[in-house]
C-alpha positions as semicolon CSV with decimal commas, in nm:
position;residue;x (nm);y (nm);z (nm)
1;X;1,968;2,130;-0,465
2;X;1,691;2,291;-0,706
3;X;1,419;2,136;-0,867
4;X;1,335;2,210;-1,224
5;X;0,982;2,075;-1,163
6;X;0,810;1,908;-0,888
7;X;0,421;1,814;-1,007
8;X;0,231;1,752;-0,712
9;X;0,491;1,749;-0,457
10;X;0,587;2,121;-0,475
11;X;0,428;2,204;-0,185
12;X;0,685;2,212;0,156
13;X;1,047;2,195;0,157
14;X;0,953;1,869;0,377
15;X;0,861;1,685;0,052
16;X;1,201;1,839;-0,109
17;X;1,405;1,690;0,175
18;X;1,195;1,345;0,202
19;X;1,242;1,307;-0,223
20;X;1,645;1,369;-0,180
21;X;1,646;1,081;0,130
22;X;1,464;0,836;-0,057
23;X;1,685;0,901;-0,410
24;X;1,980;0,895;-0,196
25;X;1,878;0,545;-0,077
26;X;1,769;0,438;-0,401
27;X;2,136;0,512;-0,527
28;X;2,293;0,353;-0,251
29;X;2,112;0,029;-0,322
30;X;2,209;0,043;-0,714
31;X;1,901;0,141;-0,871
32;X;2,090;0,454;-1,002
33;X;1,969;0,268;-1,361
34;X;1,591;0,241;-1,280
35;X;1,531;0,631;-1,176
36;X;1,758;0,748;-1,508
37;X;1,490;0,534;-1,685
38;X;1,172;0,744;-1,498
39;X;1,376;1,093;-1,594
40;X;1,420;1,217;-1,247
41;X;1,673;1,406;-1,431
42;X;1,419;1,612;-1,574
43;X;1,305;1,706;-1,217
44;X;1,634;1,769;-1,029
45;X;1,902;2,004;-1,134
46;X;2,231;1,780;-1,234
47;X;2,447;1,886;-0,944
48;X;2,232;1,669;-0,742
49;X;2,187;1,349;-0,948
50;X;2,616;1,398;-0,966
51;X;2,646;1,356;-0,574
52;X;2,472;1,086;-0,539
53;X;2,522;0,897;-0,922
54;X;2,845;0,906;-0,903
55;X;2,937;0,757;-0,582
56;X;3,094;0,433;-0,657
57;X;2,897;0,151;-0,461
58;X;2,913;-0,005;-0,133
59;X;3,118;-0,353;-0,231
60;X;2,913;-0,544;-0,014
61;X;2,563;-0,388;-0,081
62;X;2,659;-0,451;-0,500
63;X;2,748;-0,789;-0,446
64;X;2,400;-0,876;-0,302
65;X;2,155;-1,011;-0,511
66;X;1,925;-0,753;-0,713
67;X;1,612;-0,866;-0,502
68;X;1,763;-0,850;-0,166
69;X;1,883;-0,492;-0,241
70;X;1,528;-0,388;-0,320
71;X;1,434;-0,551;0,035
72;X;1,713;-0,368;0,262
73;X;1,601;-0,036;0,035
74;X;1,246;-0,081;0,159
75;X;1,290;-0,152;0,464
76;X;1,510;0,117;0,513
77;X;1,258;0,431;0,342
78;X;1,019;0,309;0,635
79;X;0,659;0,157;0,699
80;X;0,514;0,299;0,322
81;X;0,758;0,160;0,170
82;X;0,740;-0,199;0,333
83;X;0,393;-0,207;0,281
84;X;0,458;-0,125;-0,095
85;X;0,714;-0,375;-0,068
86;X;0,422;-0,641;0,032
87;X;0,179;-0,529;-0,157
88;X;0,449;-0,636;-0,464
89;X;0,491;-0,944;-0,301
90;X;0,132;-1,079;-0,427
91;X;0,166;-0,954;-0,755
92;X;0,260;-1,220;-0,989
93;X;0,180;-0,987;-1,273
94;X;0,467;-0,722;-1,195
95;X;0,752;-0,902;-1,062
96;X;0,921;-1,242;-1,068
97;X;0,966;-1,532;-0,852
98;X;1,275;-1,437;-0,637
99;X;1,145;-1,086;-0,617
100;X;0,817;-1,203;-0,498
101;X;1,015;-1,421;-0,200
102;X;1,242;-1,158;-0,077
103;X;0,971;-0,889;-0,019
104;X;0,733;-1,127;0,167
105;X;1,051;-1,153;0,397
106;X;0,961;-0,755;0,469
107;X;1,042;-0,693;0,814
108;X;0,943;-0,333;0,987
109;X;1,053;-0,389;1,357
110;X;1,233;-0,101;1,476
111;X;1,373;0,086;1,780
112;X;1,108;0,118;2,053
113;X;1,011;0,457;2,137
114;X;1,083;0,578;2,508
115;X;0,854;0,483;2,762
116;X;0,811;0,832;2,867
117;X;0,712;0,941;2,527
118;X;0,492;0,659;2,530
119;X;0,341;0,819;2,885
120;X;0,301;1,121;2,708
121;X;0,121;1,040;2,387
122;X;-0,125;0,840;2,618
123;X;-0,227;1,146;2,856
124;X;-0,249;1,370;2,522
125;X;-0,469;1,108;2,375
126;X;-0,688;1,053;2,690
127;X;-0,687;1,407;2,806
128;X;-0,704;1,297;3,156
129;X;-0,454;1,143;3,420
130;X;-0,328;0,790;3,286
131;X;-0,373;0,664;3,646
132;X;-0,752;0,726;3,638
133;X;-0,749;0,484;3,319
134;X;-0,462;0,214;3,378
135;X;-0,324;0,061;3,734
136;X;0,051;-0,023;3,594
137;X;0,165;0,020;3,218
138;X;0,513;-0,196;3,187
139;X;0,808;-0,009;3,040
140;X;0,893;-0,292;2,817
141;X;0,737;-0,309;2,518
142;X;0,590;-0,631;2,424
143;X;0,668;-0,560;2,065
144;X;0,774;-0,274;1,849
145;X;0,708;-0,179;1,460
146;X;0,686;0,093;1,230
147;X;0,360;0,172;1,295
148;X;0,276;0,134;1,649
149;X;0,454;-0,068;1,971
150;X;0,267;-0,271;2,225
151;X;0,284;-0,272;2,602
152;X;0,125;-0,468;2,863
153;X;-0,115;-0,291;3,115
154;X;-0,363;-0,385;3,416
155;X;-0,653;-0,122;3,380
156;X;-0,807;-0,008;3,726
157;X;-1,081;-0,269;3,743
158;X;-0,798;-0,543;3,770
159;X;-0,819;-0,653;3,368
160;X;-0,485;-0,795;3,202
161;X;-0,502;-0,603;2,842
162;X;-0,225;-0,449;2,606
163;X;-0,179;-0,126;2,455
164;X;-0,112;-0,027;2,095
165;X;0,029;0,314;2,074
166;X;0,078;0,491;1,756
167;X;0,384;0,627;1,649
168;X;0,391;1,048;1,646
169;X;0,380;1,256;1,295
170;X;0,369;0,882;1,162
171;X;0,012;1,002;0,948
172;X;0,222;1,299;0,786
173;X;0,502;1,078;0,707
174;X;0,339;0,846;0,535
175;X;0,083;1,121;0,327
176;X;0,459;1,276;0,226
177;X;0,563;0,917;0,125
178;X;0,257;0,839;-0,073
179;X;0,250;1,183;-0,247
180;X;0,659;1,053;-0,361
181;X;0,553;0,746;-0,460
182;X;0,225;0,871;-0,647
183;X;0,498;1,097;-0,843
184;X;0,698;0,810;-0,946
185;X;0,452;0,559;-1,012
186;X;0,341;0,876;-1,255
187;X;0,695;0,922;-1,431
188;X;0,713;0,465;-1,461
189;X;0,354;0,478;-1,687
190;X;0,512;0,761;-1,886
191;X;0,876;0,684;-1,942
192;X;0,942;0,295;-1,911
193;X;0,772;0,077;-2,160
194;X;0,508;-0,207;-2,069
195;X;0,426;-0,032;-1,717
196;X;0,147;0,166;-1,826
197;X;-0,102;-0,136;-1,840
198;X;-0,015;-0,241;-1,515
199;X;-0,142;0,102;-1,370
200;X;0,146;0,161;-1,063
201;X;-0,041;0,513;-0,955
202;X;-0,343;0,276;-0,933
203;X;-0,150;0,049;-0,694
204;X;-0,013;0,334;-0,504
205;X;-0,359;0,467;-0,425
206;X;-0,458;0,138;-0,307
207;X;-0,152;0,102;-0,110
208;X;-0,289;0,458;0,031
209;X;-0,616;0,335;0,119
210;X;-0,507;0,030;0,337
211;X;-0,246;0,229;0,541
212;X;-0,491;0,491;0,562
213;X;-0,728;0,195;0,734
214;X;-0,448;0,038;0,913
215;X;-0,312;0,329;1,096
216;X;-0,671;0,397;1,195
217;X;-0,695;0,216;1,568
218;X;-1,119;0,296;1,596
219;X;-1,170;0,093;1,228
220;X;-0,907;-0,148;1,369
221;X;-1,150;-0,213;1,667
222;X;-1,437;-0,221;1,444
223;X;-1,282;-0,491;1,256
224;X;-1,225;-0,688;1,561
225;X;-1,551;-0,701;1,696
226;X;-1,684;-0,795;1,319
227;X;-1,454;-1,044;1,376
228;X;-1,546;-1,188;1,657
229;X;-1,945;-1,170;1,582
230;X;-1,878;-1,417;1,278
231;X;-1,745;-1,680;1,521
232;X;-1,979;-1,624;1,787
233;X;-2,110;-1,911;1,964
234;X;-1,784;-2,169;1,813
235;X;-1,469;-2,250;1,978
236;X;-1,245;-2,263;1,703
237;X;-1,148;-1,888;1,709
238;X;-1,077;-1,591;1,938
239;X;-1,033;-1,279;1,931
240;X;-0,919;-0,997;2,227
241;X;-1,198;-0,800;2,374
242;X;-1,144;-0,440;2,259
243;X;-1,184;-0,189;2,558
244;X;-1,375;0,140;2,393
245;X;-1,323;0,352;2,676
246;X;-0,935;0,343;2,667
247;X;-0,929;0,322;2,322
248;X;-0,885;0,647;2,048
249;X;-0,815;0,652;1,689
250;X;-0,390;0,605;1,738
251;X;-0,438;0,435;2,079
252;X;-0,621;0,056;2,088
253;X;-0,654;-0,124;2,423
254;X;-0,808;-0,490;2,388
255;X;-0,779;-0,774;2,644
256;X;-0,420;-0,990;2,699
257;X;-0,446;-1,314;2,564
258;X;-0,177;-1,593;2,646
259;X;-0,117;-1,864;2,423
260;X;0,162;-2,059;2,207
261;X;0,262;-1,925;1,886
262;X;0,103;-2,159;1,604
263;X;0,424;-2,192;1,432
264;X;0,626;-2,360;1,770
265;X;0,531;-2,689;1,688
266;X;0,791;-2,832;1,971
267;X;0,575;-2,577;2,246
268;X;0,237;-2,726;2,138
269;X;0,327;-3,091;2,162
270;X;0,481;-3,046;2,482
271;X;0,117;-2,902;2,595
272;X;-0,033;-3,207;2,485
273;X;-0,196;-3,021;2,156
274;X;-0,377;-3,247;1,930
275;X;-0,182;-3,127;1,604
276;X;-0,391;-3,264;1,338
277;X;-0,716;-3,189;1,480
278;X;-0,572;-2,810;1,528
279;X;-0,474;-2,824;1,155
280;X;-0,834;-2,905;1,072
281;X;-0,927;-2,642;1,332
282;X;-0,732;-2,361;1,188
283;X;-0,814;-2,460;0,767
284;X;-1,216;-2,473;0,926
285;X;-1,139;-2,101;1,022
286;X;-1,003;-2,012;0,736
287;X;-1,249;-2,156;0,522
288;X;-1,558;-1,987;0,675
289;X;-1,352;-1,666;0,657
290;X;-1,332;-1,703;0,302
291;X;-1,664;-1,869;0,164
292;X;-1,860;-1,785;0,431
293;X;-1,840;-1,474;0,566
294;X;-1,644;-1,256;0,227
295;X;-1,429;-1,105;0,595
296;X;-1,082;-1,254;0,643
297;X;-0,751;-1,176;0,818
298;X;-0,527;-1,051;0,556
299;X;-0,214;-1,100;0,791
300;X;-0,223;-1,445;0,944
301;X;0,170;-1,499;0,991
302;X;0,304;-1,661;1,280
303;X;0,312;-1,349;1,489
304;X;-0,066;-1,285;1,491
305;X;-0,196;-1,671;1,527
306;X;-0,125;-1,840;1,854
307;X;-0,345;-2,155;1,964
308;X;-0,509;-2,067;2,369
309;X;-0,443;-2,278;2,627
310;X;-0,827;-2,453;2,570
311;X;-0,720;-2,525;2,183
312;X;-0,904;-2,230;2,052
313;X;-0,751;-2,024;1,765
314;X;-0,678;-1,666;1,839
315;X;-0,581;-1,435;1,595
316;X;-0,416;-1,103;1,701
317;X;-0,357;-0,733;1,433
318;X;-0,653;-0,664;1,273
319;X;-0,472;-0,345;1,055
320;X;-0,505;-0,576;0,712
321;X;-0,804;-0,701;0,600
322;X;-0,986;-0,857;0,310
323;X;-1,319;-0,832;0,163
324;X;-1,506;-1,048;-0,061
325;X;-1,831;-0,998;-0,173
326;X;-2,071;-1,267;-0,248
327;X;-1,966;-1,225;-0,671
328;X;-1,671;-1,312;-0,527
329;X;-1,696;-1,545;-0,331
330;X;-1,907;-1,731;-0,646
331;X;-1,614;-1,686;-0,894
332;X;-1,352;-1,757;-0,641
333;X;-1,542;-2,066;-0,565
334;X;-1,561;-2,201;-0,933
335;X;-1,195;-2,138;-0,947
336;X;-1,123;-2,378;-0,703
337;X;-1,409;-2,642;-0,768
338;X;-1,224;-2,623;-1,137
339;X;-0,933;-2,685;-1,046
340;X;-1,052;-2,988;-0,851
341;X;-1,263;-3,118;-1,086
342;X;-0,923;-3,065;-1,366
343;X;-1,202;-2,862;-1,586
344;X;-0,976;-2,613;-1,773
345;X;-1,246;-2,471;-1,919
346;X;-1,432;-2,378;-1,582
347;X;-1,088;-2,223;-1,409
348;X;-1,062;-2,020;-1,760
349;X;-1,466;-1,917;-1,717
350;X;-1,370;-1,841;-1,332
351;X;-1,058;-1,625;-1,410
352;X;-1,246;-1,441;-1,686
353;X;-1,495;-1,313;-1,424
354;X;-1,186;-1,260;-1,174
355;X;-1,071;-1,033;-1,364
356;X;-1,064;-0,682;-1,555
357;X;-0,946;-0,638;-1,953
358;X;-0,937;-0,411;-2,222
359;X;-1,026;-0,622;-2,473
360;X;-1,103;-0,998;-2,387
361;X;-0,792;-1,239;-2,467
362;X;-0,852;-1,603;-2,686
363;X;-1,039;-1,812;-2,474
364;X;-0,942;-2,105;-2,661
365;X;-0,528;-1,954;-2,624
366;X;-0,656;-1,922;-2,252
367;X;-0,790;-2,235;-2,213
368;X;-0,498;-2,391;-2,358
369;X;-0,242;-2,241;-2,098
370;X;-0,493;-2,329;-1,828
371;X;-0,501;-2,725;-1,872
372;X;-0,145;-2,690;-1,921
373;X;-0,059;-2,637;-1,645
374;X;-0,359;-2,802;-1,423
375;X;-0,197;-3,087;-1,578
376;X;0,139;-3,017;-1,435
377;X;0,078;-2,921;-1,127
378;X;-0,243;-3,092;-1,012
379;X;-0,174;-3,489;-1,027
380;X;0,096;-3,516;-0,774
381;X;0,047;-3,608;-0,436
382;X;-0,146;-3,413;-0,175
383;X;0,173;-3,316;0,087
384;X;0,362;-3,183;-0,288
385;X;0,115;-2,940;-0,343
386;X;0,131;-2,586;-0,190
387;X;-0,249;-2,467;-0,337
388;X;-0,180;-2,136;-0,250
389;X;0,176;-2,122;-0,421
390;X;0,021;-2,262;-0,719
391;X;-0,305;-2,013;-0,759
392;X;-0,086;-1,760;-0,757
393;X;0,118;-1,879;-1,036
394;X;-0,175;-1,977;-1,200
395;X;-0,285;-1,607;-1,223
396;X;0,040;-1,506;-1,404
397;X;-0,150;-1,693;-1,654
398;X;-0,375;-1,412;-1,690
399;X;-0,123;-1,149;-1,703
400;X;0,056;-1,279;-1,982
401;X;-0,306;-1,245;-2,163
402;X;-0,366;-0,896;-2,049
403;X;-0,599;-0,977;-1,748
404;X;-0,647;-0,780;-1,435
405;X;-0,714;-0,890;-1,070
406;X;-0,906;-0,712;-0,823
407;X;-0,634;-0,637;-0,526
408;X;-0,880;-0,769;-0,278
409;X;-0,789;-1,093;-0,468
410;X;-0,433;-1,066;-0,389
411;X;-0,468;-1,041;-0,059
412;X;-0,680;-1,356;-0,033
413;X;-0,422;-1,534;-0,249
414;X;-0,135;-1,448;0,038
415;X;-0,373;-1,495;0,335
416;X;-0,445;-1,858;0,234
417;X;-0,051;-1,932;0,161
418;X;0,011;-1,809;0,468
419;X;-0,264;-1,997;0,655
420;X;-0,179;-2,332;0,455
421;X;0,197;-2,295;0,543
422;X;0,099;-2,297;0,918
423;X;-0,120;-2,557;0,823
424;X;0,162;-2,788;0,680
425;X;0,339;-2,701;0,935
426;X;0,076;-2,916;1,194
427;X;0,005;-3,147;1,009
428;X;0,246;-3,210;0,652
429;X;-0,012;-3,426;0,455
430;X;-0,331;-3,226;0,556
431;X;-0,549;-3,214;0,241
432;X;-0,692;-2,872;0,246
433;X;-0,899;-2,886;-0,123
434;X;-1,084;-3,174;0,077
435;X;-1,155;-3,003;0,357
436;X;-1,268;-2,639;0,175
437;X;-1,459;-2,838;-0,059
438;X;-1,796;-2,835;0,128
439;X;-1,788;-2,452;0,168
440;X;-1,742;-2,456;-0,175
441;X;-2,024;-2,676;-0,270
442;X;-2,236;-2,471;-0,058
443;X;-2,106;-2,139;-0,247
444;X;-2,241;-2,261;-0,567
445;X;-2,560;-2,421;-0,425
446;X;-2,661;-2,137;-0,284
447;X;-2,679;-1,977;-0,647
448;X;-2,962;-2,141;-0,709
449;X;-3,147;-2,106;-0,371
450;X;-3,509;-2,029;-0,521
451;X;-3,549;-1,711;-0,276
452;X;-3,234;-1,584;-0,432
453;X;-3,321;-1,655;-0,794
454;X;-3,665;-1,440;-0,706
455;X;-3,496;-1,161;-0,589
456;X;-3,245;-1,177;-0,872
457;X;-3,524;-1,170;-1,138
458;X;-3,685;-0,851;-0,919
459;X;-3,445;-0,664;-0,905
460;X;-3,342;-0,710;-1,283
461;X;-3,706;-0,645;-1,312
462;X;-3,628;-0,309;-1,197
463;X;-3,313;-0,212;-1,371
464;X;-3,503;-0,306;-1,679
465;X;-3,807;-0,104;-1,607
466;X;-3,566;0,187;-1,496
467;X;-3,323;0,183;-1,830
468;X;-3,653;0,186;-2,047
469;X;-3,747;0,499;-1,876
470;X;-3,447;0,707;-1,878
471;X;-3,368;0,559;-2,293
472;X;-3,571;0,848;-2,422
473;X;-3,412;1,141;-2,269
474;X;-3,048;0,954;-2,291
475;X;-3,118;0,936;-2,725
476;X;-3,221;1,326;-2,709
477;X;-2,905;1,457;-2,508
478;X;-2,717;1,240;-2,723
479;X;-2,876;1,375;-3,072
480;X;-2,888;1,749;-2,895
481;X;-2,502;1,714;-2,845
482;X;-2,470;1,559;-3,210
483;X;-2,651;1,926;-3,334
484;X;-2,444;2,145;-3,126
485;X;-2,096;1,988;-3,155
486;X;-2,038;1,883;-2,839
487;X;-2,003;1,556;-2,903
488;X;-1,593;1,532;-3,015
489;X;-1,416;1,248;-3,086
490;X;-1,046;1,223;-2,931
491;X;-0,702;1,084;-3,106
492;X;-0,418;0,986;-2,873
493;X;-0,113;0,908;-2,989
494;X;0,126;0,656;-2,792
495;X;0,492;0,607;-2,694
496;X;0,565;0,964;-2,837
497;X;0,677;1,096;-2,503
498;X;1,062;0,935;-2,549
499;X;1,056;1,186;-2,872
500;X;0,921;1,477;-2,749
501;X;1,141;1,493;-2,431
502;X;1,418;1,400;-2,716
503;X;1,281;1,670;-2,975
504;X;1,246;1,927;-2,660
505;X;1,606;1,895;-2,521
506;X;1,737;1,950;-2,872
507;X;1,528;2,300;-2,887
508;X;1,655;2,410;-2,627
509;X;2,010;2,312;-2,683
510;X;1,991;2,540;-3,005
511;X;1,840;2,827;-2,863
512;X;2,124;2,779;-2,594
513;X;2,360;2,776;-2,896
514;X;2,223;3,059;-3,060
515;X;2,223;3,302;-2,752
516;X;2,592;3,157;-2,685
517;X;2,651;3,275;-3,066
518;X;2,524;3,618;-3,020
519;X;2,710;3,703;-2,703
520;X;3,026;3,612;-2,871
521;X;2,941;3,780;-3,167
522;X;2,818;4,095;-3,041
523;X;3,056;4,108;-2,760
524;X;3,351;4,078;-3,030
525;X;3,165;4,397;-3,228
526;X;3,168;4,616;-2,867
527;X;3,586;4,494;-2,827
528;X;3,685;4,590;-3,183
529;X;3,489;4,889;-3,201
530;X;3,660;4,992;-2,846
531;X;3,343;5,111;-2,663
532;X;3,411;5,266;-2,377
533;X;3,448;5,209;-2,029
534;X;3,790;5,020;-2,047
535;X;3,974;4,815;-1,850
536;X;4,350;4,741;-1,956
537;X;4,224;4,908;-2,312
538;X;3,978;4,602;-2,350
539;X;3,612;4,759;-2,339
540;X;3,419;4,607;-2,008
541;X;3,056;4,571;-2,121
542;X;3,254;4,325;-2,423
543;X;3,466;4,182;-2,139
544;X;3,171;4,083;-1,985
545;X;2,996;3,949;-2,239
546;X;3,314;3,711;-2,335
547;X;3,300;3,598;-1,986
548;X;2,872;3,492;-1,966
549;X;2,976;3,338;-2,316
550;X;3,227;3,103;-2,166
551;X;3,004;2,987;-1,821
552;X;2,693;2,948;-2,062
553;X;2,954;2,732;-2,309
554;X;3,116;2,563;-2,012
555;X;2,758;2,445;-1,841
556;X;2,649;2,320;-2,189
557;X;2,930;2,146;-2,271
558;X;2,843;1,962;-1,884
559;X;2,516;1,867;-1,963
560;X;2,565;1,687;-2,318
561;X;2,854;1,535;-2,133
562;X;2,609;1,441;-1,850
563;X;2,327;1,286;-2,093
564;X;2,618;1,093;-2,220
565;X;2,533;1,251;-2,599
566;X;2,838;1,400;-2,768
């Protein structure tokens, strides 16, 4: 295989080999349609896209449903992938319904590493004996993923903790991945229509940025303690004690905690749990995550939320998490007091400041949509409604007018469906909009706190005084580069990329043609005017010429056939 032209990834044959595994997977889950669309066959000579395009499908992968497909593909291309996979998950805006619910099924368990590799990765990480740090390490894993797998251990001071190795050359894996995926995201804005607004190398980068975060164990640790500092003093939640001194950036040691999982509703009865006063519990947690602190788990499924033998909450992964700042937290806030209080035009206001635009949509067309469907949705009774389900479809509101979320947004959005689930789970008729709506009376009462509202007008006090100053020597650069010329103004044109890939294959099909008519032609010259050397009386350097004239013929006739353009 040959590539034409590579971009960014033309670095190591690595990224060569990596790009042909994750086509060939693409292809073997149907999507043979989707990369024609982004050109790849502008990047990879047609020999290759033949091998693996042509293979007729797997009869049982082509009768699955388009959605699952793009699930067992993720999966599959490994932990980048699967995280791109849930990142898509929140985004109303890019994908429908049923693809939305088969990638939150994403799944990255795989086969645990060897204990003895395990062994080994700890003594390089420690750089010293592992016996001078643990007293036993079991063999089997407590759990296993695509990013690290967890073992229980007894350190030598006689503490139960567990130990969350990293797996080897995962970083350069997953740089290769996101330098793939950066590509394609790149050839989607240019080639298929209605993509560019929606900015996929944009989501890529910020699908960079958290695995960058989450595959860093010290910044994991950090965000545990943070944690556990903004429930200090409560019992509602927990969090494991993180042990620095046997801890390094792809190895995290934190204390063993032993509990129920919060979704084995059987296990916790059978303890004698209290089930609605833990589904108060856990919505209070969530709550003061959210309005409180702006600091929230982004990943609260069953796996990382078990309930402690004294009642207490514990939360386990801290790889994902979400930040919102006190804006945020306002706008959020008025969201959800709107949608209360069934003011449509206080959701629109709310969304308008959730979001980024181009150029501003109707508010009246917004508002419109907006009591539309509050009035759907929002009169039925308290166990029908899933709030978190229904925020999210609310925001495909503002796609279809050309809004923008913040991703930190999106990841609030599926933390609080996942926490309400758990929630319902407990307790089926808990009303959580009853229970948050305190915090978020105290969200919007605290805009008007008169210490705030002081520092507010100070500091715009400032900006003021500061923009006056610099106004001056902003108008002279600005006439100076009138004068001189620098100042230019910029035309782009749109959607002319189709034609000029269109306008640029035909060029170079007739200057094909036209070197395929002068080999002929001047080869037929050198035989008739019987130029020596001969072979069998035929003159060679003719003989030759007939012969290039027929391969060159042969491979254009194969790629006109390939383009499917006769």
């Amino acid at each position: 295989m040959s590539l034409l032209k590579f971009g960014l990834l033309g670095r190591t044959y690595q990224h060569l080999n990596r790009y042909k595994d994750i086509l060939s997977v693409l292809f073997k889950y149907g999507y043979e349609d989707v990369l024609r669309r982004l050109g790849i066959a502008d990047y990879f000579d047609a020999g290759f896209l033949r091998t693996f395009g042509n293979k007729e499908p797997d009869s049982k992968i082509s009768s699955l449903p388009a959605p699952t497909r793009l699930r067992l593909a993720c999966e599959e291309l490994g932990p980048a992938f699967v995280k791109m996979g849930q990142i898509l998950s929140l985004r109303p805006d890019l994908l429908p319904d049923d693809y939305m619910e088969e990638l939150a099924k994403l799944q990255d368990s795989v086969t645990p590493m060897p204990f003895e590799e395990v062994k080994t990765l700890l003594a390089l990480e420690f750089n010293r004996p592992l016996d001078e740090i643990f007293e036993t390490i079991e063999p089997e894993p407590l759990a296993a993923a695509s990013i690290a797998q967890v073992h229980k251990a007894r350190l030598i001071n006689g503490q139960d903790v567990v130990v969350k190795v990293q797996w080897p050359r995962l970083r350069g894996m997953i740089e290769v991945d996101l330098e793939i995926m950066l590509h394609l995201g790149g050839l989607a804005e240019r080639h298929v229509e209605g993509w560019k607004v929606h900015r996929p190398t944009a989501i890529i980068q910020e699908l960079g940025k958290s695995l960058r975060r989450e595959i860093d164990f010290k910044l994991e640790a950090a965000h545990m303690e943070r944690f556990e500092r903004q429930f200090q003093g409560e019992n509602s939640a927990r969090v494991p004690t993180v042990y620095r001194e046997a801890s390094t950036e792809r190895v995290l040691t934190m204390e063993y905690l032993s509990g129920v999982k919060i979704s084995d509703v059987e296990a916790l009865r059978a303890a004698g749990m209290d089930l609605p006063a833990l589904a108060t519990r856990l919505t209070d947690v969530l709550m003061k995550q959210i309005f409180v602190h702006g600091f929230f788990h982004a990943d609260p499924h069953p796996g990382n939320v078990y309930v402690l033998p004294d009642g207490v909450v514990g939360f386990f992964d801290f790889g994902m998490m979400g930040h919102l700042d006190e804006r945020g937290r306002q706008s959020f806030a008025d969201l959800v007091w709107g949608i209360v209080e069934r003011d449509q035009v206080g959701v629109s206001g709310a969304l308008l400041k959730l979001s980024q635009c181009e150029n501003e949509p109707s508010r009246l067309t917004l508002e419109f949509d907006v009591g539309e469907f509050i009035h759907r949705h929002f009169y039925r009774p308290v166990e029908e409604i899933e709030f978190g389900k229904l925020i999210t479809q609310l925001l495909q509101i503002t796609s279809h007018h050309g809004l923008r979320m913040a991703p930190d947004l999106f990841i609030l959005l599926k933390a609080m469906g996942m926490m309400e689930a758990l929630v319902r789970e407990l307790s089926p008729k808990h009303d959580l909009i009853m229970q948050a709506a305190p915090f978020i009376a105290q969200v919007r009462l605290n805009r008007y706190n008169p210490n705030r509202l002081a520092q507010g007008m100070v500091e715009f006090g400032y900006d003021f005084v500061d923009l006056a100053r610099q106004m001056p020597s902003e108008v002279r650069k600005i006439m100076s580069q009138l004068k001189t010329g620098e100042t230019q103004f910029v035309f782009k044109h749109e959607g002319l990329s189709p034609m000029e890939q269109t306008l640029d294959r035909i060029t170079n099909r007739i200057a094909f043609a036209l070197v395929l008519a002068s080999l002929i032609i001047g080869s037929s010259i050198i035989v008739l005017s019987g130029t020596p050397p001969k072979v069998w009386d035929i003159p060679i350097i003719g003989l030759i010429g007939f012969c290039l004239a027929g391969v060159m013929g042969f491979r254009l006739l194969l790629a006109i056939m390939f383009h499917g353009r006769m």
